[in-house]
C-alpha positions in Angstrom: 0.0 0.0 0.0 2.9 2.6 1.1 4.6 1.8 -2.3 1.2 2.8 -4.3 0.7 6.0 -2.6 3.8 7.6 -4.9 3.2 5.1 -7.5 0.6 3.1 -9.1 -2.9 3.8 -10.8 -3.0 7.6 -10.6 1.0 8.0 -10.4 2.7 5.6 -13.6 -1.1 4.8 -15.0 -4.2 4.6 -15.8 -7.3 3.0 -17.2 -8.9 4.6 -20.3 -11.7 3.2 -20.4 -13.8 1.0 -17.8 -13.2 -2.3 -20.3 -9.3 -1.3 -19.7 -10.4 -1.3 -15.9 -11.8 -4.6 -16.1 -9.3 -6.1 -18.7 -6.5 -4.3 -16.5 -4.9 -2.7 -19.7 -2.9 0.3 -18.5 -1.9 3.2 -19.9 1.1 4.9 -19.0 0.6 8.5 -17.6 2.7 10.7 -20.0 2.8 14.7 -21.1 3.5 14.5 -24.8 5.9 17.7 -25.8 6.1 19.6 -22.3 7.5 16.1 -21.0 5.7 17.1 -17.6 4.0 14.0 -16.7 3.1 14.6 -12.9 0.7 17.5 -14.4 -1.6 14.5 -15.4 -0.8 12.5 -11.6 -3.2 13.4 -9.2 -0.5 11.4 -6.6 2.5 12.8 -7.4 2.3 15.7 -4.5 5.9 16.2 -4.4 6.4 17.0 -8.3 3.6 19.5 -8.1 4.6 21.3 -4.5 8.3 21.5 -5.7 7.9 22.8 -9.4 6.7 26.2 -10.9 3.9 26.0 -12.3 2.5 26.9 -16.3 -1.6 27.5 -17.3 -1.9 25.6 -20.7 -4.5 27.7 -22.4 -5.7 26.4 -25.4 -3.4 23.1 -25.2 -0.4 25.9 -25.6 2.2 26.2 -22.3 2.6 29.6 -21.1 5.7 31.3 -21.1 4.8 32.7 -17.7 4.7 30.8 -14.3 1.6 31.2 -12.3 1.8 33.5 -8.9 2.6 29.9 -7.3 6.1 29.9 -5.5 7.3 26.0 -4.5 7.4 25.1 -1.7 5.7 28.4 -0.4 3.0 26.3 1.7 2.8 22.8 3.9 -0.1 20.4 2.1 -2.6 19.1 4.9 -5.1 16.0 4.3 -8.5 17.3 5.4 -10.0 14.4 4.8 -7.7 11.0 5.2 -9.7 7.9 5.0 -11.1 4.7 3.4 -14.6 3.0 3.8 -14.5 -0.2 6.0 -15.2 -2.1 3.0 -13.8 -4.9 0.8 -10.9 -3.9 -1.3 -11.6 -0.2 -0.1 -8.1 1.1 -0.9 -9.0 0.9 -4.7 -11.4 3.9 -4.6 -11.0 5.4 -0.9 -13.5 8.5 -1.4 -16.8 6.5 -2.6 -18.9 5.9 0.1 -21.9 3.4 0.2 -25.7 4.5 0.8 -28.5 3.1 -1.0 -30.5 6.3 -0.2 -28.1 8.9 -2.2 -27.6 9.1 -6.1 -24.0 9.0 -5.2 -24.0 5.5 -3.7 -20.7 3.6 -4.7 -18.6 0.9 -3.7 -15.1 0.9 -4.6 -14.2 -1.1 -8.0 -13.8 -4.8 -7.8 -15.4 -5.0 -4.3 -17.6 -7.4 -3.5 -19.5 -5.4 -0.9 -18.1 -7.1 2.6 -17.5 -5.1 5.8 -13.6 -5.2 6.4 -12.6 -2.8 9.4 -9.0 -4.3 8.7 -8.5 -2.8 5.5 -9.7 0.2 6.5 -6.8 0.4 9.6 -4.2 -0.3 7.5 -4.8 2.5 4.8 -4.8 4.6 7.6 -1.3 3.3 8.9 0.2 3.1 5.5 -0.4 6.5 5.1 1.0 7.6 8.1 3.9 5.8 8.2 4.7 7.0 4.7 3.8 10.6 4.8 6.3 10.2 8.4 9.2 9.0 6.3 11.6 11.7 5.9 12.2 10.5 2.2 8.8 10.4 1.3 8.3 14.3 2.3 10.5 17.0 2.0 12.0 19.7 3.9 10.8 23.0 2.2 13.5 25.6 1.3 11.1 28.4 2.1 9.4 27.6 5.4 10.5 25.7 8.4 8.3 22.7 8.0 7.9 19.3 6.0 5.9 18.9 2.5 3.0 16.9 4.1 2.0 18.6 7.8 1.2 15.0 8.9 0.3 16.5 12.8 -2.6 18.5 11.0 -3.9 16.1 8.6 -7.6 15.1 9.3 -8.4 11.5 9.9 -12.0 11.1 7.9 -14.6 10.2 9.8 -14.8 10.8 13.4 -18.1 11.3 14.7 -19.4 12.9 17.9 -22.3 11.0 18.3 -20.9 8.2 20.8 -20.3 4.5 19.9 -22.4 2.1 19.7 -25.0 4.1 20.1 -24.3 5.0 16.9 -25.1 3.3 14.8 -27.2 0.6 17.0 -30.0 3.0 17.4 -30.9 3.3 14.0 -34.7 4.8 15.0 -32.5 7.8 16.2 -30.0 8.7 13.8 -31.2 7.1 10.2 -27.9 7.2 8.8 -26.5 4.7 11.7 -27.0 1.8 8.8 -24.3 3.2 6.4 -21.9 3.0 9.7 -21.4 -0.9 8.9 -19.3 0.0 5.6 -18.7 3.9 6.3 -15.6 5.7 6.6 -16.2 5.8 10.2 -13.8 5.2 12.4 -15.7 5.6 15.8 -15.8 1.8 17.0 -13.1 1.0 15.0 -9.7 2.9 15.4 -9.5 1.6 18.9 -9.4 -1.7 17.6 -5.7 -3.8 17.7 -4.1 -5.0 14.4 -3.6 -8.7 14.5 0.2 -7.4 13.7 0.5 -5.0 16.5 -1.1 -7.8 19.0 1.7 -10.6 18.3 4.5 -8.5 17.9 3.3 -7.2 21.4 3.0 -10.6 22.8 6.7 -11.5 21.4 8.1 -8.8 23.1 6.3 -10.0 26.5 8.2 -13.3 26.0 11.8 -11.4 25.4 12.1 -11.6 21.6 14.0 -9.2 20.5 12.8 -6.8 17.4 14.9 -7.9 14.7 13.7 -11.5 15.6 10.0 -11.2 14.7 8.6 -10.8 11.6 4.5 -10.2 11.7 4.7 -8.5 7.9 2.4 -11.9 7.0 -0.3 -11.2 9.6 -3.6 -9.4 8.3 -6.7 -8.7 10.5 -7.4 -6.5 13.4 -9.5 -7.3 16.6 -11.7 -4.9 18.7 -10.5 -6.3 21.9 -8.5 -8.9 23.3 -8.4 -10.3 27.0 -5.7 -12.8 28.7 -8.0 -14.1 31.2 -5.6 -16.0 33.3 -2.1 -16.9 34.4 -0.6 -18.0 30.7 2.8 -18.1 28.6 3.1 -15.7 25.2 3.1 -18.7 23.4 0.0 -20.1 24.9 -1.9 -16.5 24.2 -0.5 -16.2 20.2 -1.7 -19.9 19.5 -5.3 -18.7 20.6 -4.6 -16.1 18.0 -3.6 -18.2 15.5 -6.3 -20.4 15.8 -8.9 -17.8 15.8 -7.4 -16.0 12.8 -5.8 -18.8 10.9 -2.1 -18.3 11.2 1.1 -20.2 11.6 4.6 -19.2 13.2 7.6 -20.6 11.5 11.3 -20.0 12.7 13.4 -19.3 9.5 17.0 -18.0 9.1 16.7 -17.1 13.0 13.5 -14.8 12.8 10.0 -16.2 14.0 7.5 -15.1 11.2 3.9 -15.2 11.2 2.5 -16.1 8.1 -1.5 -16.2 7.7 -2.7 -19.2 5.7 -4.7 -19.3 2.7 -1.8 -18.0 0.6 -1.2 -19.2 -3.3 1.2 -22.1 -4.0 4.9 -21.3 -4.0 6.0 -23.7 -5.9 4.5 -27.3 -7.6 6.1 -30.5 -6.6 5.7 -33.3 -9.7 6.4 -37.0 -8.5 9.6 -37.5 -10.2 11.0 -34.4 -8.0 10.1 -36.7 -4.4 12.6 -38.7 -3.2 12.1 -42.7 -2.7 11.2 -43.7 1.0 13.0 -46.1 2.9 10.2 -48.6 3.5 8.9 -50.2 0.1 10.5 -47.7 -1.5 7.2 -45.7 -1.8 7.9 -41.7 -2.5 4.5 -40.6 -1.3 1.7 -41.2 1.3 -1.2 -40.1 1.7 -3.5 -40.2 4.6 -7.4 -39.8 4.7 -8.9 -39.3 8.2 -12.5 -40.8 9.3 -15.3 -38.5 9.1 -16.5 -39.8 12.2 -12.9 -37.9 14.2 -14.3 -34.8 12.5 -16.7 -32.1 13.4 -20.3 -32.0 11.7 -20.6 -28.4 13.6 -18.1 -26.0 15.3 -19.8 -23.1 17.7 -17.6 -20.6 18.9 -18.5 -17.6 21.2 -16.8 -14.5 21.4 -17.1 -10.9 22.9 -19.4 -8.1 21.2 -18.0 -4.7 21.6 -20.7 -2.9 20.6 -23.2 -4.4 23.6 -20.9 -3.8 26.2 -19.0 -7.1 25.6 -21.4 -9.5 25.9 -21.4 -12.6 24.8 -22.1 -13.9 20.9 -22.3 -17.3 19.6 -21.4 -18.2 16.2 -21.7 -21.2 14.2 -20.6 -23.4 11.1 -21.9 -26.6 10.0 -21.6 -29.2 7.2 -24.7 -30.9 6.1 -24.0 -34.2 4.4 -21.3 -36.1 6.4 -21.5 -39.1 8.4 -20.6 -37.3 11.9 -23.1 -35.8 14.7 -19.8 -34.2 16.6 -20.0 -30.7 17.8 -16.8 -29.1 18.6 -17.1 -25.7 21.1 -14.2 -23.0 21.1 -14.5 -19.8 23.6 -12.5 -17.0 22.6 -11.3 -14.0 25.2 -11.9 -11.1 22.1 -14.3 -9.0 21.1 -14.9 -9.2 17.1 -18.0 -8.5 15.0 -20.1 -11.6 15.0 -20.5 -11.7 11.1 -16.2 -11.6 11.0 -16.8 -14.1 13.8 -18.6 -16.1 11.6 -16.4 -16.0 8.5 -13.4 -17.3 10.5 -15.7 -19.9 12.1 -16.4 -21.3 9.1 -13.3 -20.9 7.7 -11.8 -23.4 10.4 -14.1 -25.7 10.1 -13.5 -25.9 6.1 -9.9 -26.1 7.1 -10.7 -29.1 9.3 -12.6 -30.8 6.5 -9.5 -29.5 4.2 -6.6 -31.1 6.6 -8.2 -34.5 7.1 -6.2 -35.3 4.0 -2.4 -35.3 4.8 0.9 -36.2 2.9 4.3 -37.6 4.2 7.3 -37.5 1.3 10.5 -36.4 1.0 12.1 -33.9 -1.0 16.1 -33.4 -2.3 18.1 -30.9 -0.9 17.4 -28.8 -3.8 14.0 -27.8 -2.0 15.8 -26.3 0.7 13.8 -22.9 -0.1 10.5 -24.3 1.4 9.7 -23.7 4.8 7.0 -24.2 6.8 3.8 -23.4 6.4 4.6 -22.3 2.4 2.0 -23.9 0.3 3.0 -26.4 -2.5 0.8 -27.6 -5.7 1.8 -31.0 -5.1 1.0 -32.9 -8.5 0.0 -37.0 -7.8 -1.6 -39.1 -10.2 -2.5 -36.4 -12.6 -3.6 -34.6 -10.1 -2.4 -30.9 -8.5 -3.8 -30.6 -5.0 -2.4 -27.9 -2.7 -0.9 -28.4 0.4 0.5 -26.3 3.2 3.8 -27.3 4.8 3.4 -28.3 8.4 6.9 -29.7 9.4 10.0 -30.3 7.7 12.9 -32.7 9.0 16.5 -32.3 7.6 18.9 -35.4 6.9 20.5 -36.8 3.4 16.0 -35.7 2.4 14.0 -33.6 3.6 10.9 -35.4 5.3 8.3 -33.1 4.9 4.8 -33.2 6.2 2.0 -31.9 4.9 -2.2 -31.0 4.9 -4.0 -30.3 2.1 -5.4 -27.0 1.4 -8.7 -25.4 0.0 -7.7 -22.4 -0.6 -11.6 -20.9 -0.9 -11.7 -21.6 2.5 -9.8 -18.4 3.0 -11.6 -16.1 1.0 -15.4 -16.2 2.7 -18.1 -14.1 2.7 -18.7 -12.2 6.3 -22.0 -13.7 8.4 -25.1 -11.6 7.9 -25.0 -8.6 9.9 -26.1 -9.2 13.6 -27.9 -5.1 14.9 -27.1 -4.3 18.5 -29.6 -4.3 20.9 -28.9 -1.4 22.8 -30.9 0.3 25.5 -31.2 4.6 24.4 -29.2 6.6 26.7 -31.4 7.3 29.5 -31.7 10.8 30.9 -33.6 11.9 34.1 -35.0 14.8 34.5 -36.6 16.3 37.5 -40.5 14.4 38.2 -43.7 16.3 37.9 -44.4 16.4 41.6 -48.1 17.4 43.4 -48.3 17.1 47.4 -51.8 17.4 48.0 -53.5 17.7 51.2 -56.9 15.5 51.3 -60.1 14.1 53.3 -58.8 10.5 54.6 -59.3 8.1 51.3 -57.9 4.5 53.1 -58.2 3.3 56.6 -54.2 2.5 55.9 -53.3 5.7 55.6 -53.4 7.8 58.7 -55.9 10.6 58.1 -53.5 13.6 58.9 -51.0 12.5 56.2 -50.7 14.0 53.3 -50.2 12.5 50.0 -47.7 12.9 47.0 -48.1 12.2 43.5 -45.3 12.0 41.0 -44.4 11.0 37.5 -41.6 11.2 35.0 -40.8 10.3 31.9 -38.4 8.2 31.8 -39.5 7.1 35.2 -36.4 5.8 37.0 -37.6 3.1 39.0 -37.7 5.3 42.2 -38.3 8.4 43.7 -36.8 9.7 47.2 -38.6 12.3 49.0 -36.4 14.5 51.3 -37.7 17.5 53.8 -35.9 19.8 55.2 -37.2 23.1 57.5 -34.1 24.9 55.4 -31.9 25.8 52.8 -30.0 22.2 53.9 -29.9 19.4 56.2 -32.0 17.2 53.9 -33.7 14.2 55.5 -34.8 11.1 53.3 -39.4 11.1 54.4 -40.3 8.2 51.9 -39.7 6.7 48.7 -41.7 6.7 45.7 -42.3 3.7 43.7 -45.2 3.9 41.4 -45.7 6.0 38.8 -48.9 8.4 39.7 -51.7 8.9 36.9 -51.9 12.9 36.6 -53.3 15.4 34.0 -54.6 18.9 32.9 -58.2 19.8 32.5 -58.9 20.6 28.8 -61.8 23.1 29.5 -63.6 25.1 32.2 -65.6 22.8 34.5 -68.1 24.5 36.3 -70.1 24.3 39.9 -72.6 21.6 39.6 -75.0 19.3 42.5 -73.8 17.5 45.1 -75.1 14.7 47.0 -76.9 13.6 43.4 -75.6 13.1 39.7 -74.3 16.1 38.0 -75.9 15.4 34.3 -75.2 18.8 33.0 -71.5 19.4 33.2 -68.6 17.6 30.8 -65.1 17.0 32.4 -62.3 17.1 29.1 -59.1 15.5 30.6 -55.9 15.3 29.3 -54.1 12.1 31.1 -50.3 11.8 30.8 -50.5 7.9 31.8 -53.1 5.4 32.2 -56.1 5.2 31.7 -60.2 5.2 32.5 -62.8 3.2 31.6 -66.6 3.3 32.3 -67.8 1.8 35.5 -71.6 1.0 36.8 -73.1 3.1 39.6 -72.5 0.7 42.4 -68.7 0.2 41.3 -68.7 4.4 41.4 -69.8 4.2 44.8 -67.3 2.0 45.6 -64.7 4.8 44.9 -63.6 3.8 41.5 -62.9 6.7 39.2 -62.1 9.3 41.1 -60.0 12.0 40.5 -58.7 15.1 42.9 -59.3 18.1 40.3 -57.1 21.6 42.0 -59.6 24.7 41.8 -57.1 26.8 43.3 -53.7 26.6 44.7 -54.0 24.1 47.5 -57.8 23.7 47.0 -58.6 20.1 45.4 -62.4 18.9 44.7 -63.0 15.4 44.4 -64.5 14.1 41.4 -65.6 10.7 40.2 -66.9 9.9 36.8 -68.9 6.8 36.0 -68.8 7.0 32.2 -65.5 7.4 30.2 -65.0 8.3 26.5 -61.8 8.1 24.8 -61.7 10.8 22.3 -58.4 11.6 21.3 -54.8 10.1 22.6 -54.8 10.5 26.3 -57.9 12.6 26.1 -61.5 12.0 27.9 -65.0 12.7 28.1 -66.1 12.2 31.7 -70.0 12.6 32.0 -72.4 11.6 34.7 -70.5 13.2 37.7 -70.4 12.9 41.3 -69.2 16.5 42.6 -67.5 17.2 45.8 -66.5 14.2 47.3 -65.5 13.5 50.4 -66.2 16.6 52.1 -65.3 19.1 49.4 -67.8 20.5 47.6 -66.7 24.0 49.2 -63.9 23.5 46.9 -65.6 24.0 44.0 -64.4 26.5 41.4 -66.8 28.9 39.6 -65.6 27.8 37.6 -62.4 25.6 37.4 -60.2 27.1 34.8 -58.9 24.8 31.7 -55.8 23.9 32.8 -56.4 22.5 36.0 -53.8 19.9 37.3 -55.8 16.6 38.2 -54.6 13.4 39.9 -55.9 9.7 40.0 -56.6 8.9 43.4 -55.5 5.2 43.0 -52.8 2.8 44.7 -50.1 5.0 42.8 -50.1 7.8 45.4 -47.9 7.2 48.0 -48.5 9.1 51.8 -45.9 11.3 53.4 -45.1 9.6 57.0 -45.0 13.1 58.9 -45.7 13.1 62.7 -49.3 15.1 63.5 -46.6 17.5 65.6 -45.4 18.9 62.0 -49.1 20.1 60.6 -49.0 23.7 60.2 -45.0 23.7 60.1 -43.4 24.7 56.7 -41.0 23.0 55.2 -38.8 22.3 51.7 -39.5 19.4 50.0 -37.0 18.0 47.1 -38.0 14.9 45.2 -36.1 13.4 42.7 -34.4 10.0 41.5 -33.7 7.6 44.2 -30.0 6.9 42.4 -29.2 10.3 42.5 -28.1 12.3 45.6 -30.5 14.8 46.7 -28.1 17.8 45.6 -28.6 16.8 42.3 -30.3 19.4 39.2 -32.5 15.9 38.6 -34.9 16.8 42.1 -37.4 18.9 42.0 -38.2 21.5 44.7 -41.0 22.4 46.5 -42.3 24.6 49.8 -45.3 22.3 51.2 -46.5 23.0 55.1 -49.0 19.7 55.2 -52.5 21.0 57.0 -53.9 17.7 57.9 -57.1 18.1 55.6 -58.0 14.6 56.9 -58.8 15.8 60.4 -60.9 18.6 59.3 -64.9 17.9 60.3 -66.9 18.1 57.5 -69.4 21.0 57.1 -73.0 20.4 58.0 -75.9 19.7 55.8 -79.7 20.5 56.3 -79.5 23.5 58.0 -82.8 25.1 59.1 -85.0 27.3 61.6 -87.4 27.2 63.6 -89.5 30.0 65.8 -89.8 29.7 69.4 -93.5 31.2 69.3 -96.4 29.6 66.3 -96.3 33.2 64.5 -92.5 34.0 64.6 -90.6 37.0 66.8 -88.7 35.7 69.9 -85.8 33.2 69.8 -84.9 31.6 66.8 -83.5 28.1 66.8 -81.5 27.2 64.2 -81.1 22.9 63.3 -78.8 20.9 61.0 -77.4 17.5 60.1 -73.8 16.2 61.4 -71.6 14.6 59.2 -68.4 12.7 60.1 -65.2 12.6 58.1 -65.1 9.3 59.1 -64.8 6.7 56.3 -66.9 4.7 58.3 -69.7 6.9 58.0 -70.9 5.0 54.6 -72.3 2.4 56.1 -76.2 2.0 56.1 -76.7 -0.3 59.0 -75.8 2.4 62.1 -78.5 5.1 63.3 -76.0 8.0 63.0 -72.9 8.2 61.6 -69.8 8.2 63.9 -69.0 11.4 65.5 -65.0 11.0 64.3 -64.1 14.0 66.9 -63.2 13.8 70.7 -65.9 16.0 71.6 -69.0 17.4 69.5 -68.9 21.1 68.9 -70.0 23.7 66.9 -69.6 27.4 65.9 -72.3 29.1 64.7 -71.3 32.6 63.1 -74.1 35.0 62.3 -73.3 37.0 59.3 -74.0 40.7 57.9 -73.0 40.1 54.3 -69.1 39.6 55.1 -69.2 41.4 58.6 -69.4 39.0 61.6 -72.3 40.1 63.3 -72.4 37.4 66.5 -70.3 33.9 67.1 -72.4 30.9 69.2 -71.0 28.2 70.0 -72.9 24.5 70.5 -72.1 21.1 71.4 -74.9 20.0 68.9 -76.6 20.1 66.2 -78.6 22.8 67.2 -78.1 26.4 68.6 -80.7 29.3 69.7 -80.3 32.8 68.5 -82.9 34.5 71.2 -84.8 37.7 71.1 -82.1 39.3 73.2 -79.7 38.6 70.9 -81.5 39.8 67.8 -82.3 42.7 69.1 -78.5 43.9 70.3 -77.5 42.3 66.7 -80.1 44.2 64.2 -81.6 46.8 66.9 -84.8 44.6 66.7 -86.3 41.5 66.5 -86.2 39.0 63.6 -89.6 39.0 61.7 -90.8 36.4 59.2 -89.9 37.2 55.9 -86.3 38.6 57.1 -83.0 36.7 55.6 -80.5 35.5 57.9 -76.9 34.5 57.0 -75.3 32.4 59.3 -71.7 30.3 58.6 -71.8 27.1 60.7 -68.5 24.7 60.8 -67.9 21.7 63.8 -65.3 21.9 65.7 -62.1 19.9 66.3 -59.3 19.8 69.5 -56.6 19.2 67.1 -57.0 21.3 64.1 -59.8 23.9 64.8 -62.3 24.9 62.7 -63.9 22.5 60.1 -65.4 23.2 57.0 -68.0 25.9 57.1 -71.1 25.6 55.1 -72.6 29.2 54.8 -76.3 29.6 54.0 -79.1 32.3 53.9 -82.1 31.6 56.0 -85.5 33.4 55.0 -87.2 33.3 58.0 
């Protein structure tokens, strides 16, 4: 290769004419009068850096040199490098994609992925361009011809390996990887050359001793897995790769096998045995000693160096042995492949082996050299495998296919790669709600998160600063949440709201239409936010699917649970809502900590809590779960038939407790320590007078009418009162405010 880089097709010739190509007729690269031949050579560099130079208009040379001084300017390679594809080297710059009009591969190739030939264009380049002979000190600049430090490898690519180009549904491009230019996945890889000269050295050769000039091939990776000679590491080499180390002339060379006959051996040139006198014989192993399969496994670099099984078989023999090989190296699995098959041809190949003896004439043949060994009319090739040294040479021998060394890669085997996974920071709600299990302790709060990708697990930190974070919880299931898609206004309670239409957007999961008695089991309901903090509880018994992730909720039960005061008027589109399902996890908080603020980051359990992947939030947790419900069926009642006097005013307890839907008690349970009451009476929003009760009932007398409103309440008069129950942990419960016309 170095010697065609000055030289060659493109330096001493060229094809006319694709039939030239094909026939190989060359045509010597020649100037005519001007006798300036390296005009016409697009690789003769040096002639055209070093020499003046002439325009030729018309055909005519001008008697004029161009501004051009020689030597005036260092040449840099922009773009140095061949396509990982058979016979590559012919036409480095064609590229293959069968999606551009400028799809090529390289003249005489047959189209196979070869990373090897692809490495040592790049090395023949270098190391010729590095030579001192090959480029020139310039008489005008302090510098070399070829500035080989700022040549430009072609390709490297940014996108990291093997991502590209396993994920093909991300980049489209990542298929034209496999016989590309580029050299991401590959220049890290070891030449076969490199690797045993390396391994040599290990054992003390010296340099002038080895000889791996024979050796072609590269590998991706190679691992000595245990306590093991040199010797013991190159012959897994050589049997991998097919090669053979000979000791000739006091230098160990490593020859790879396959090559073309050196030299042809007729029967008159043996010498006569010494038993019967026989010159030749030839030996024919049993099929049955053979392999009918061979399976070898090997590394894959491109999914993280897992494991890959290959295999080659023969059909029609008379053997059922398979043979198993494990190989510490990571190599494609179709280059795999070829070389598995290759050695078990070679196998087949070598049952056949001769003994003979040559004169000393043949001293020239060594070693694995290849002879055309003509018997009976027939020329068979065989490679050398030992050769013995007295007044003959005994010479043994295995026969050789040579096809077996020229095979087609195995089809191509895609990685399976997971994508790169980044985290961002969850979608996080903390929402403070009526009790909605018996597990759950009803002053706990509950959060609700999601994330896409979701990591597997969420921690849940707290902290009363800036610092000091302590792990609460963890997160494991992925909550349901979305948006509303319009307004959804104030509708009946107690009853089904027919009239209003909840559109929901749901980022995950899903709903589906459930039966009244299933609804009043719980199922579908959702915890809709009317305002900051302020959540109504929703449930929908029919469902409609009508778009992606988009529903139509109709026949609605409004203000579950005790919030129907949390009604918007209405609830603006846009809304965040939440499944209330298994996914939501509670926050283990002490009842000490309700009304205490506090910041809250959540994020991936993996990552430490300092991280940009948390999210952060201020939350001071309320225990809306021991907050007594607001009172229903409030009413009056004169003390006198005809009205004036006192005025008693009646309602309904309910309890928060989840207990309280059962039909079999009298009365619900009360759910508080005590029962008590606060009845406020109300002038529009001024407070007019506060009573309190400890039931569900509460006079307003004449008295107190008259030093409210300067007289007594008449029939026909409206009266606003605001009544809420009362709690000895958390105060006031939710007021229901209502105007009485008396």
């Amino acid at each position: 290769m170095q010697t065609n880089i000055a030289g060659g097709e493109g330096f001493d010739w060229f094809c006319a004419t694709e039939a030239d190509q094909a026939a190989q007729i060359r045509t010597p690269i020649s100037d005519g009068a001007h006798d300036k031949p390296w005009v016409f050579r697009p690789k003769d560099l040096r002639s055209w850096w070093s020499n003046r130079h002439f325009d030729r208009p018309g055909g005519m040379e001008s008697a004029t040199p161009t501004a051009w001084l020689p030597q005036s300017k260092p040449i840099r390679f922009t773009e140095l490098g061949c396509p990982a594809i058979d016979r590559g080297t012919n036409q480095p710059n064609v590229f293959y994609d069968p999606k551009s009009s400028e799809s090529f591969v390289p003249y005489f190739s047959r189209g196979w992925r070869d990373d090897a030939i692809q490495r040592a264009y790049l090395e023949a380049t270098y190391l010729f361009w590095g030579k001192p002979a090959n480029n020139p000190v310039s008489t005008e600049y302090a510098g070399r011809m070829v500035e080989v430090g700022e040549c430009a490898a072609w390709t490297w690519d940014a996108r990291p390996y093997p991502f590209i180009p396993a994920l093909s549904e991300v980049w489209t491009d990542g298929a034209n990887w496999r016989l590309g230019h580029w050299l991401a996945g590959r220049l890290g890889a070891v030449s076969l050359a490199a690797l045993v000269r390396h391994l040599c050295r290990r054992a003390g050769l010296p340099e002038a001793r080895i000889d791996v000039s024979g050796l072609w091939g590269a590998a991706e990776g190679y691992a000595i897995t245990a306590l093991e000679s040199p010797r013991a590491s190159i012959t897994t080499l050589a049997r991998h790769f097919g090669f053979d180390a000979v000791e000739s002339e006091g230098v160990i060379r490593f020859i790879m096998r396959g090559r073309a006959p050196v030299a042809t051996i007729a029967h008159d040139d043996l010498v006569a045995g010494n038993t019967g006198g026989e010159a030749i014989e030839l030996t024919r192993a049993q099929e049955t000693e053979l392999p009918q399969a061979l399976k070898w496994q090997v590394a894959r670099a491109d999914e993280d160096y897992d494991a890959a099984l290959v295999e080659a078989s023969r059909i029609t023999v008379d053997t059922s042995r398979i043979a198993s090989e494990s190989f510490p190296m990571a190599v494609p699995p179709e280059e795999a492949e070829r070389r598995c098959r290759r050695a078990l041809q070679e196998a087949w190949a070598g049952r056949e082996s001769a003994v003979f003896r040559l004169p000393p004439t043949k001293l020239a043949l060594d070693p694995a050299d290849v002879i055309a060994l003509d018997h009976d009319g027939r020329a068979q090739q065989f490679r050398l495998t030992a050769i013995a040294d007295a007044e003959a040479r005994g010479v043994e021998a295995v026969r050789q296919d040579r096809e077996a060394y020229d095979l087609p890669p195995g089809a191509e085997r895609p990685a399976t790669l997971p994508r790169a996974v980044t985290f961002g920071p969850p979608e996080v709600i903390l929402l403070d709600l009526p009790q909605l299990r018996d597990d759950i302790p009803a002053h706990q709060p509950l959060i609700a998160a999601t994330a896409k990708p979701w990591p597997g697990a969420l921690a849940v930190y707290r902290s009363p600063g800036e610092d000091g974070f302590e792990l609460v919880t963890t997160v494991r299931r992925r909550a349901n949440l979305g948006r509303l898609v319009s307004d959804l206004w104030p509708g009946p309670t107690s009853r089904f709201d027919m009239g209003n239409v909840l559109i929901l957007d749901l980022m995950s999961g899903q709903l589906d239409s459930v039966s009244d008695l299933a609804l009043f089991g719980d199922a579908n309901a959702l915890a809709i936010e009317t305002a900051p903090g302020r959540w109504e509880i929703v449930q929908a018994g029919h469902a409609e699917l009508i778009a992606s992730g988009r529903y139509r909720l109709t026949r609605l039960l409004r203000g579950q649970r005790g919030t129907e005061q949390a009604m918007g008027n209405p609830t603006p589109a846009g809304a965040r809502a939440v499944l209330l399902n298994e996914a939501l996890t509670p926050l283990p908080i002490p009842e000490a900590d309700l009304g205490i603020p506090f910041n809250w980051r959540i994020g991936p359990a993996r990552q430490a809590v300092s991280s940009d992947t948390f999210t952060a939030i201020s939350f001071t947790p309320e225990g809306e779960g021991l907050r007594p419900f607001s009172p229903v069926h409030i009413d009056q009642q004169w003390r006198r038939p005809h009205g004036l006097g006192d005025l008693t005013l009646r309602w309904t307890r309910r309890s928060r407790s989840l207990a309280a839907d059962s039909w079999q008690g009298m009365e619900v349970p009360l759910g508080e320590e005590q029962e008590s009451y606060e009845v406020r009476i109300m002038d529009g929003a001024a407070l007019k007078r506060t009573l309190t009760s400890n039931a569900p009932s509460v006079v307003y007398s004449a008295a107190q009418q008259t030093a409210d409103w300067g007289a007594e309440l008449t029939p026909g008069d409206g009266l606003t009162v605001r009544i809420c129950q009362l709690s000895a942990r958390i105060g006031r419960g939710t007021a229901r405010t209502t105007t009485l016309y008396l």
